[in-house]
C-alpha positions in Angstrom: 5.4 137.4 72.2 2.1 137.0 73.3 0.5 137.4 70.2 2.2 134.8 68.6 1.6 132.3 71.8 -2.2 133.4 70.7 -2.1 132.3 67.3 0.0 129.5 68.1 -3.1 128.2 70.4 -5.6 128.8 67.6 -3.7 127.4 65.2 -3.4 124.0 67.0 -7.1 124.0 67.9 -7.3 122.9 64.3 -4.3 120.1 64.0 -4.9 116.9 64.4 -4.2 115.4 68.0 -1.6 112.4 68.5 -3.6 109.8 70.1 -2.4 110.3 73.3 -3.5 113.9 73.4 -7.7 112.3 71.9 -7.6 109.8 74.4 -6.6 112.8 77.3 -9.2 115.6 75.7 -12.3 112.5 75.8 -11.1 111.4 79.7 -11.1 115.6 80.2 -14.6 116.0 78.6 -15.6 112.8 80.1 -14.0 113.7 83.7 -15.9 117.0 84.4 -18.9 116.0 82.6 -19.7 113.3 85.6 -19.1 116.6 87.6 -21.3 118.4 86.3 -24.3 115.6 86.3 -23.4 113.9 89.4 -23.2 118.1 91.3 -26.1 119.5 89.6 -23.5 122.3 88.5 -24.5 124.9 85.9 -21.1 125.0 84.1 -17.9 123.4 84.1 -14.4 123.9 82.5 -11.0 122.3 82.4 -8.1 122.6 80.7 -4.5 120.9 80.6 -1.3 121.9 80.1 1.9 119.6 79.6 5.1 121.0 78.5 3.7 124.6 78.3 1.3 122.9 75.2 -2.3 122.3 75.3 -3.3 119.1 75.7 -7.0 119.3 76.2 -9.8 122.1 76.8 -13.2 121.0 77.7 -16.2 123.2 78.8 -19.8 122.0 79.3 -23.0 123.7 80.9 -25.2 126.7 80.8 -23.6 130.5 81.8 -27.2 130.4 84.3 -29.5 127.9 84.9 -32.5 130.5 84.2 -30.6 131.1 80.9 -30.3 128.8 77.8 -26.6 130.4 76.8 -24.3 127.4 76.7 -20.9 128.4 78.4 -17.8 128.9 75.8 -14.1 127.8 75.7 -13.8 131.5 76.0 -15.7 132.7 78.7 -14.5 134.2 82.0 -14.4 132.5 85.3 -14.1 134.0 88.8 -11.1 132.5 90.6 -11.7 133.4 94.2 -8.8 133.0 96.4 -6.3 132.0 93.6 -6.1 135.9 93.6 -3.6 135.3 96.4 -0.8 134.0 94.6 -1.0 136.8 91.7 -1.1 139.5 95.1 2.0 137.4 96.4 3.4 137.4 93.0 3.3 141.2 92.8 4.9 142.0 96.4 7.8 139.7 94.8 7.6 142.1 91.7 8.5 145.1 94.5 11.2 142.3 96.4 13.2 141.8 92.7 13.3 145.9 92.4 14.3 146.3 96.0 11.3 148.3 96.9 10.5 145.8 99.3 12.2 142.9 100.8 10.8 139.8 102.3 11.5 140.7 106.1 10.7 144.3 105.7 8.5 144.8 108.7 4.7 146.7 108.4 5.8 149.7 109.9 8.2 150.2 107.4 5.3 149.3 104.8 2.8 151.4 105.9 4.9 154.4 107.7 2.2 156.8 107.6 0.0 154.3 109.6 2.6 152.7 111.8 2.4 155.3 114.9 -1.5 153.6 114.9 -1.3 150.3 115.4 -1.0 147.9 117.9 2.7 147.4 118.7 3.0 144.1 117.5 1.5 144.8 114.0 4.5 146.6 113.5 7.7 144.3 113.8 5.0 141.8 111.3 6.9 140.9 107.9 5.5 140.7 104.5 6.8 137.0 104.5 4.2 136.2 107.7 1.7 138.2 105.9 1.3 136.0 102.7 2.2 132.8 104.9 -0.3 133.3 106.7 1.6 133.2 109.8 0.8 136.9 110.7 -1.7 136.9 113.4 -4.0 138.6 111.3 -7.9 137.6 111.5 -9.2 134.8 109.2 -11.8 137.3 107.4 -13.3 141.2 107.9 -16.8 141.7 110.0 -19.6 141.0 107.8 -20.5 144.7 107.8 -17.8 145.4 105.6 -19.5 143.9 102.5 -21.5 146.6 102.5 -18.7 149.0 101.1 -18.5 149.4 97.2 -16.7 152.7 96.4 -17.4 153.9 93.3 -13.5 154.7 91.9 -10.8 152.9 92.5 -9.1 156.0 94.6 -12.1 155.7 96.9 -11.7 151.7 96.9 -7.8 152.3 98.2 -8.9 155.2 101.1 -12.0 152.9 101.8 -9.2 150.1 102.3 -7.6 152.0 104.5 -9.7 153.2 106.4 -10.8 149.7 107.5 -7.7 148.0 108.0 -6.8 151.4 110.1 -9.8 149.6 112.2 -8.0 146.1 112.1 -4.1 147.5 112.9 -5.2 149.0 115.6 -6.3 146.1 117.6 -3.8 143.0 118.5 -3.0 140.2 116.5 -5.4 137.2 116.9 -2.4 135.1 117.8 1.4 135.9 118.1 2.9 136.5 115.0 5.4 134.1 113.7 4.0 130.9 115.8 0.9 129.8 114.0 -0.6 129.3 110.7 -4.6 130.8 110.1 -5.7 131.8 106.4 -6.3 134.9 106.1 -8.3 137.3 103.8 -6.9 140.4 106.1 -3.5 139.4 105.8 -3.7 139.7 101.8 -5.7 142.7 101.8 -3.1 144.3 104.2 -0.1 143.1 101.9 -2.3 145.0 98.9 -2.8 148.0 100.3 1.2 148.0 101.4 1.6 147.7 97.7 -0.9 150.6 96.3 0.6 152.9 99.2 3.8 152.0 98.4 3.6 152.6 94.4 0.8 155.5 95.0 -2.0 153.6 92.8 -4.7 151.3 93.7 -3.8 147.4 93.9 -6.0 146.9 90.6 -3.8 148.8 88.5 -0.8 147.8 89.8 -1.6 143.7 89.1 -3.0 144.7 85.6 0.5 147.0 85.2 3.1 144.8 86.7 1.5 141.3 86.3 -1.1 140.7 83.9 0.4 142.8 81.5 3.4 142.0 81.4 2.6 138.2 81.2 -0.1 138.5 78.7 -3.3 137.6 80.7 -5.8 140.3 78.6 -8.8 138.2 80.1 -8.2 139.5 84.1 -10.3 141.5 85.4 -11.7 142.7 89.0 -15.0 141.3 90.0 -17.8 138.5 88.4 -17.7 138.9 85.2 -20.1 141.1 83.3 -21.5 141.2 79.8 -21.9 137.6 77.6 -20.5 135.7 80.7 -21.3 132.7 83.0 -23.2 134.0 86.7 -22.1 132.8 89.8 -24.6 131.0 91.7 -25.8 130.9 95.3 -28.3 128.6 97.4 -31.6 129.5 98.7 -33.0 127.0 101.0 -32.0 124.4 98.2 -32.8 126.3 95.0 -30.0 127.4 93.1 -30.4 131.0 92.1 -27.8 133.0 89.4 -26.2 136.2 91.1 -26.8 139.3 88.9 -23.3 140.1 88.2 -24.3 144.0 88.4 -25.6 143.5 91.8 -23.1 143.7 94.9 -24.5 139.8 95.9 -22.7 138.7 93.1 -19.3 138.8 94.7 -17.3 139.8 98.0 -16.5 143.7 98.1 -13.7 145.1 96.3 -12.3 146.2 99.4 -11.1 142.2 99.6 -9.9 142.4 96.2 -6.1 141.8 97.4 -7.7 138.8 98.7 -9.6 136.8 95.8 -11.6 139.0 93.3 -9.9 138.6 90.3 -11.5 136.7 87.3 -10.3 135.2 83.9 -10.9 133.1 81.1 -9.4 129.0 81.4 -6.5 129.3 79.1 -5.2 132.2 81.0 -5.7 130.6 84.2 -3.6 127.6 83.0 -1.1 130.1 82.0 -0.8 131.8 85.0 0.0 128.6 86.6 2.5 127.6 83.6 4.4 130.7 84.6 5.1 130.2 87.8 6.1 126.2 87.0 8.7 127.6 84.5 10.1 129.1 87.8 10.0 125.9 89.5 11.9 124.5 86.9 14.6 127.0 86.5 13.3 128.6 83.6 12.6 132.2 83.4 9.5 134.2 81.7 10.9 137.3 82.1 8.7 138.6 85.0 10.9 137.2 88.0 13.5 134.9 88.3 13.2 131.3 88.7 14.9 131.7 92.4 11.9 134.1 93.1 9.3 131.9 92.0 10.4 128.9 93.8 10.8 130.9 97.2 7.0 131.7 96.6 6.4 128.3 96.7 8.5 127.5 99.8 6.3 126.3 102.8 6.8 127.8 105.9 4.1 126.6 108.7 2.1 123.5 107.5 2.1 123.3 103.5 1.7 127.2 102.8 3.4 128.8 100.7 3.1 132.2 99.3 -0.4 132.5 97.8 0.2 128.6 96.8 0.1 125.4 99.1 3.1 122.8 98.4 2.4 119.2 98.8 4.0 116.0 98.3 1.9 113.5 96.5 2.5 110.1 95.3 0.2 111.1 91.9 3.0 113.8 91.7 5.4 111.8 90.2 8.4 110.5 91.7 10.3 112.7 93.6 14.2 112.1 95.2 13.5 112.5 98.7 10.0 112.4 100.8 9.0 115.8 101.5 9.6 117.0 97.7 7.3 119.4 96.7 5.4 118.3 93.8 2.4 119.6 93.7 1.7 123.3 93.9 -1.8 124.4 94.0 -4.5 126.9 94.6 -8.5 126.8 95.4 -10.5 129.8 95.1 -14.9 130.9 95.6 -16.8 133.6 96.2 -19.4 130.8 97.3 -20.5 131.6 94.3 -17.6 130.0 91.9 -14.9 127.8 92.0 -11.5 127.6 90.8 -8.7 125.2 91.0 -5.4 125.7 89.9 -2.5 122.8 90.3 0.8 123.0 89.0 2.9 119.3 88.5 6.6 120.1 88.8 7.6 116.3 87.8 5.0 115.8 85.1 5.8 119.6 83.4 1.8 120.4 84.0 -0.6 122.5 84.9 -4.4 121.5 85.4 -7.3 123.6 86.0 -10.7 123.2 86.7 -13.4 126.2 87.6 -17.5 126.4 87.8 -19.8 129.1 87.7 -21.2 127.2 91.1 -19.6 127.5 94.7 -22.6 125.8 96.3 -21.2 121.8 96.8 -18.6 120.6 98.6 -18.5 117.8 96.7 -18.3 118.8 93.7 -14.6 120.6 95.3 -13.8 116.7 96.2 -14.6 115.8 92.5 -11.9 118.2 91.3 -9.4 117.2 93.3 -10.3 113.3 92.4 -9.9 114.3 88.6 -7.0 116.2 88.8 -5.2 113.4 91.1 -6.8 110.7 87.7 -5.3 113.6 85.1 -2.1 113.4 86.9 -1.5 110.4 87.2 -2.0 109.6 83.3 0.6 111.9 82.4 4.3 110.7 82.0 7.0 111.5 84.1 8.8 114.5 82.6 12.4 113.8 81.3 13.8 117.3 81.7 14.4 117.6 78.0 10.9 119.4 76.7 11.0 122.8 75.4 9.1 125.4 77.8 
């Protein structure tokens, strides 16, 4: 299946385009090109997908401003905290099989560790984990950047060894009552998981997710080889992070949390996937039921790794309060990602840069995503997924 979705894409790269489709590829082009100029941004990509088709892929920039390497249709992009939704996505993996379920409590999760922690750690569900409605701390001390084990075995006892640390200690606010984003929480949820199934969190997403849905471009970390660099901010001057070098991204240890990097197409797809579950369709690694409770809000507008909104550039909904917009941000500081998913238009938009450095340049994605979305059409309900 997924090779023929592959040389389904190639094959259209060389059809014409209706007209409709030229004039969305030039405003795409057009869109993150103003981005790029008006941010000072090294690279920039952006792709859309309507009807599970795409409609326009557009990448501009160098891979390093100290480099003359123009950035590809093909190259890899770290996602940041988009991550979330594919560690989300695999606890529901363990929900469907009845490994876990979304009430099960941490103690039950983490038995071995349960006699350790503070007392109320232990009644907290997976659900308020990847709500963020846990009580767990926004992010880890700084000191535990320092930590990059060398195997993955060591990277799931170095895990647990510092969230022993974290457990141990209280909550930061009553668990249940209050919404605060948090890196912990994840982490905690992916180290349930790699106890749980007895292998580290990596090869459990590339094993129950990525494989299964065809994403061959994921990986762990920035991107090495032939690839864009992050870049970072020094007193003004923007300086490319050595991808080899530990500066170039948070540690692993956060991995559950937003490490995971990809090419553009397979970022769209991601997103396509879990629309198909929004609209009652299944792709064969959950059912539609299960994707749509991921992207149920429960404090605020968070989800399960995603945030739901209701947006008039959505499309038109029934009632106020409709969720039609389902999206994801992600950086390292030294990349960003966005990911957006358009229930009533049938789309998925993203945007990422090898540059985490402006906030406004974040603005500008939102602004041109909101302008993509709202030149699509209304979908009838009638397109093949």
């Amino acid at each position: 299946m997924n090779i023929r979705i592959k040389i389904a894409c190639a094959i259209a790269l060389f059809l014409p385009l209706p007209l409709a489709a030229q004039d969305l590829q030039a405003d795409v082009a057009a869109g993150i090109a103003k981005i790029r100029a008006d941010n000072d941004l090294p690279a920039i990509g952006a792709i859309v997908l309507v009807d599970g088709e795409q409609r326009a892929l557009a990448v501009e920039g160098l891979r390093r401003v100290s480099g003359e390497d123009e950035a590809t249709v093909d190259d890899l992009w770290h996602i940041g905290s988009i991550t979330k939704s594919m560690t989300a996505t695999l606890a529901a993996t363990l929900v469907e099989d009845g490994t876990f379920d979304w009430d099960m409590s941490l103690a039950d999760m983490l038995p071995d560790m349960a006699a350790e922690m503070d007392p109320q750690w232990r009644a907290v569900t997976l659900e308020q984990l990847l709500t963020h409605t846990s009580g767990a701390p926004g992010n880890f001390s700084i000191f535990v950047q320092r930590h990059w084990p060398d195997t993955r075995e060591e990277l799931m006892a170095k895990r647990r060894d510092i969230l022993a640390g974290t457990l141990a200690k209280p909550p930061v606010t009553e668990p249940g009552t209050a919404y605060q984003y948090s890196n912990v929480g994840f982490t905690i949820v992916g180290h349930a998981i790699e106890t749980t199934l007895g292998i580290p969190w990596e090869q459990a997403m590339d094993e129950r997710v990525f494989t299964p849905l065809g994403l061959d471009s994921a990986g762990f970390g920035a991107p090495k080889g032939e690839q864009p660099w992050g870049h970072g901010s020094f007193f003004g001057r923007k300086i490319a992070k050595n991808p080899d070098s530990n500066s170039a991204d948070n540690t692993p240890v956060m991995g559950p949390a937003g490490t995971v990097h990809m090419s553009l197409q397979d970022l769209a797809a991601w997103g396509n996937h879990h629309l198909m579950g929004q609209l009652d369709a299944s792709d064969g690694l959950l059912e539609p039921e299960t994707y749509q409770y991921l992207h149920m809000p429960i404090l605020e507008d968070y989800a399960k790794g995603w945030v739901a909104w209701n947006r008039d550039w959505g499309g038109e909904t029934d009632a106020e309060g409709d969720i039609n917009v389902i999206w994801h941000n992600g950086s390292n500081t030294m990349w960003y990602a966005l990911v957006v998913q358009l229930p009533e238009k049938n789309a998925v938009i993203a945007i990422v840069t090898n540059d985490g450095t402006s906030n406004q340049a974040k603005k500008d994605f939102f602004t041109l995503t909101e302008t993509i979305a709202t030149s699509l059409p209304q979908w009838d309900g009638t397109s093949e997924e």
